[in-house]
N, C-alpha and C positions, 0 to 999 in steps of 0.2 A: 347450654350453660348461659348463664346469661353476664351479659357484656360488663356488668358495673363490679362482678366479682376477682376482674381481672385488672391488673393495672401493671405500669413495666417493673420491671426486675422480677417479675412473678414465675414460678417454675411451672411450667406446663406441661401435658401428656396429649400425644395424638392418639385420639379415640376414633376416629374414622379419614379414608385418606377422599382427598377431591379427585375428580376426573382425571386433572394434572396441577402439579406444583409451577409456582410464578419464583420466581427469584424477585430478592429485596434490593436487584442492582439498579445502579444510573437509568443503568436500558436496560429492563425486566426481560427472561427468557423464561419459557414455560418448560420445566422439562418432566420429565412420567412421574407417575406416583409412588414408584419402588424405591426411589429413591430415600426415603423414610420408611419405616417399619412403624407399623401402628404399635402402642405403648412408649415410643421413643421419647425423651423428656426433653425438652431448650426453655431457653430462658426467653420470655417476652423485652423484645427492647422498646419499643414503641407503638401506638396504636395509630393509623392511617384512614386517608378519606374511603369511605365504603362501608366501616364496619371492619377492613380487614387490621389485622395485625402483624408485627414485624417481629419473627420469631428465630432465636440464634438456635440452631442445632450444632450437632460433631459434623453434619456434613453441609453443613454451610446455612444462610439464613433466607426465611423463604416468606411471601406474603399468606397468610393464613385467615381463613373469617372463624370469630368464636365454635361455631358449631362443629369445628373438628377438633377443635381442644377442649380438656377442662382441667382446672388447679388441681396442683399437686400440693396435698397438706401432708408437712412435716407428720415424720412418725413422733414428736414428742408432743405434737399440737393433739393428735388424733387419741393421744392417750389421756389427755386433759380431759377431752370432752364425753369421754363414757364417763 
């Protein structure tokens, strides 16, 4: 996905997971990937040096770079455009 289609408050999906998840705290901890299920949706809160992104899930908010997410378009946006 590319990086300019995203911006914060955007609803997001994990399409693939990384080696291991970072957490978005003070003092970052890495913890396993299961921690997320791939399809999982959060809301993007901000974008970070790297490329990576600052993403709120139900289990907590974790550094993510574009290539694991892509935008979640509204079902009434999706219906517009056929």
């Amino acid at each position: 996905m590319d990086a300019s289609e995203i911006t914060a408050g955007c609803q997001v999906r994990l399409i693939n997971r990384p080696p291991y998840l970072k957490t978005a705290d003070p003092m970052p901890m890495l913890r396993p990937p299961d921690i997320l299920a791939i399809g999982e949706e959060g809301t993007i809160v901000d974008r970070r040096p790297g490329n990576y992104w600052r993403v709120r899930f139900a289990r907590g908010v974790f550094l993510l770079e574009s290539q694991y997410l892509e935008k979640v378009v509204p079902p009434e946006l999706s219906k517009e455009e056929k």
